[in-house]
C-alpha angles and dihedrals in degrees: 000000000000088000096052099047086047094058092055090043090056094037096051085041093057087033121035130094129176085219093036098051089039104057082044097053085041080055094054102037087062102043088053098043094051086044097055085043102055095023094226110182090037104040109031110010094045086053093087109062087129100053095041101172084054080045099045086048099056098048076057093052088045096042088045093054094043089045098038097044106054093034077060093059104046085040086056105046088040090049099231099133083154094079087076096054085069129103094200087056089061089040104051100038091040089056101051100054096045095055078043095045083044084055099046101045094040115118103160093111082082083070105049098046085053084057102043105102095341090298101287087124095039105130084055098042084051096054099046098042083050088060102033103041083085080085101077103018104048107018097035091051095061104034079070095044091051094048097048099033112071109244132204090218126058084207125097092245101295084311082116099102108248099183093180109101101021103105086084082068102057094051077051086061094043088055091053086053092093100038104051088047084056094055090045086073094056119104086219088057099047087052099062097030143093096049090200118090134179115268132169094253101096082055090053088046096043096224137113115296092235081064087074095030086067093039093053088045093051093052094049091045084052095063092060085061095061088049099054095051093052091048116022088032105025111035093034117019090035090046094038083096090055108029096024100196094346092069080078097061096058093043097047083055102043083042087058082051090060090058096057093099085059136079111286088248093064099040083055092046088045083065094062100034095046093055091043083063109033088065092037084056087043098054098032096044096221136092092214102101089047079047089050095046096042100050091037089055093041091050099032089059087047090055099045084046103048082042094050088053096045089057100045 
C-alpha cells in the first residue's frame, strides 16, 4: 500500500498545477455537462448503426477533441510546445483513437450472430461477439502496430504479467467488496445489472442454463482486457516515450469519453479511476492491476447481482 500511494504522491507532486488541473476539470466539466445535455453517443453517434464508417468517424471525432485537447492543456502550461513538432506524437496518438473510434463505431457482429447457426441462437451470439470482436479491432490492431513501428519497449504495452506488486490490487478489490453489495440493493443497480440475460440458447445447446451463463461471463470479462491495453498500455505506457508523465492526462480524459453512453456517476468515477490507474501503468510498467480491478469489479457487480436475484 505504501508503494502505491507513493507513486500517486510523486506523480501529483511532478505533475500537478492549481492552473493546469483547473483549466483541465473546467474541460471536462464542460465536455460532460454538453454531452448529458444533448445526449451526444446515444442520441446522435449511435444513430448511425446503419452508416458505420460515418459511425465509426464521429466517435473519432468525439475520442481527438477529448485527447487533443487536453494533451494541449497540459503541453501548454508545461511549455512543451515541441511535442507537437513530432511526428511520433501524431502516429502514435492517431493511431490509437482510430483503432478505438473502429471499435467503437463496429457493428458487424449483428451480422455474424444472424449467421451463427442460421440465427436460432441470435440474442447470445450477440452478447458474446459484442464482447469478443475486441479481438480483432482493437488487439490485433496493435499487435501489428507493435511489431512494424519501432518501439522503445520490448514489452506489448505493459500486457507482459508482472505479478510483483499486485497484491495491493487485490486489498483494492477486498475494499469494493461493500460497496458494491450496497449498490446491489439499488433499484438503479438492479436495473442495469446483471448483463446476462436468459436466452434460448441453453435450450439449443441442451445444457444448463449456468453453462451459458459462464460462457457469457467469460466473454464480457474479455472485453476489459482490450481496454486496458488501449488506455492504461497504449495511450500511457506506449506514449510514456513522447509525452513522459504527462501520457496519463489525455488518456484519463478520452477514457471519461468513453464513459458518455453510462450513467453521469460512472463517467465521474472513470476520472479518478482512470487517473489511479494511468500513473500506477506508468510507473509499473504493466496493465495487469488495471486488468485485476477491472475484471474483479466487473465480476464482482455480476455476482451481487445473480445472487440478489436468487434470493428475491
Amino acid at each position: 500500500m505504501r508503494q502505491f500511494l507513493r507513486y500517486l504522491r510523486e506523480h501529483w507532486k511532478a505533475d500537478f498545477r492549481p492552473d493546469l488541473y483547473a483549466t483541465l476539470g473546467l474541460f471536462l466539466a464542460a465536455s460532460i455537462s454538453l454531452n448529458y445535455y444533448y445526449d451526444i453517443e446515444d442520441s446522435h453517434i449511435d444513430l448511425y448503426v446503419s452508416a458505420p464508417l460515418k459511425r465509426m468517424s464521429l466517435y473519432f471525432l468525439l475520442y481527438a477533441f477529448a485527447y487533443y485537447g487536453s494533451a494541449a492543456i497540459w503541453i501548454y502550461f508545461n511549455r512543451q510546445g515541441h511535442i507537437l513538432r513530432k511526428p511520433a506524437f501524431w502516429l502514435f496518438s492517431g493511431f490509437g483513437l482510430v483503432v478505438f473510434a473502429i471499435y467503437a463505431g463496429f457493428y458487424g457482429f449483428d451480422a455474424w450472430s444472424a449467421a451463427v447457426f442460421g440465427g436460432q441462437i441470435y440474442v447470445y451470439a450477440f452478447y458474446l461477439f459484442r464482447n469478443l470482436h475486441s479481438l480483432l479491432t482493437v488487439v490485433l490492431p496493435l499487435f501489428l502496430f507493435y511489431k512494424l513501428v519501432p518501439q522503445p519497449s520490448s514489452a506489448f504495452y505493459g500486457l507482459k504479467p508482472k505479478w510483483e506488486g499486485l497484491k495491493i490490487y487485490g486489498w483494492l478489490l477486498l475494499l469494493m467488496v461493500p460497496i458494491i453489495t450496497y449498490a446491489s440493493f439499488q433499484p438503479s443497480f438492479l436495473a442495469s445489472y446483471p448483463s446476462y440475460e436468459d436466452t434460448n440458447a441453453n435450450e439449443f445447446f441442451g445444457v444448463p442454463e449456468w453453462v451459458t451463463a459462464v460462457v457469457y461471463e467469460l466473454a464480457y470479462g474479455w472485453d476489459f482486457i482490450p481496454t486496458e491495453l488501449m488506455f492504461r498500455g497504449f495511450l500511457v505506457i506506449g506514449m510514456t516515450h513522447i509525452l513522459g508523465r504527462g501520457a496519463v492526462v489525455p488518456m484519463v480524459v478520452t477514457y471519461a469519453f468513453i464513459h458518455f453512453g453510462k450513467p453521469p456517476g460512472e463517467t465521474i468515477s472513470s476520472i479518478f479511476g482512470g487517473y489511479i490507474l494511468g500513473v500506477i501503468a506508468q510507473r509499473t510498467r504493466s496493465v495487469w492491476g488495471g486488468i485485476i480491478v477491472h475484471l474483479g469489479v466487473a465480476w464482482l457487480m455480476e455476482l451481487t447481482a445473480f445472487l440478489q436475484l436468487a434470493f428475491r
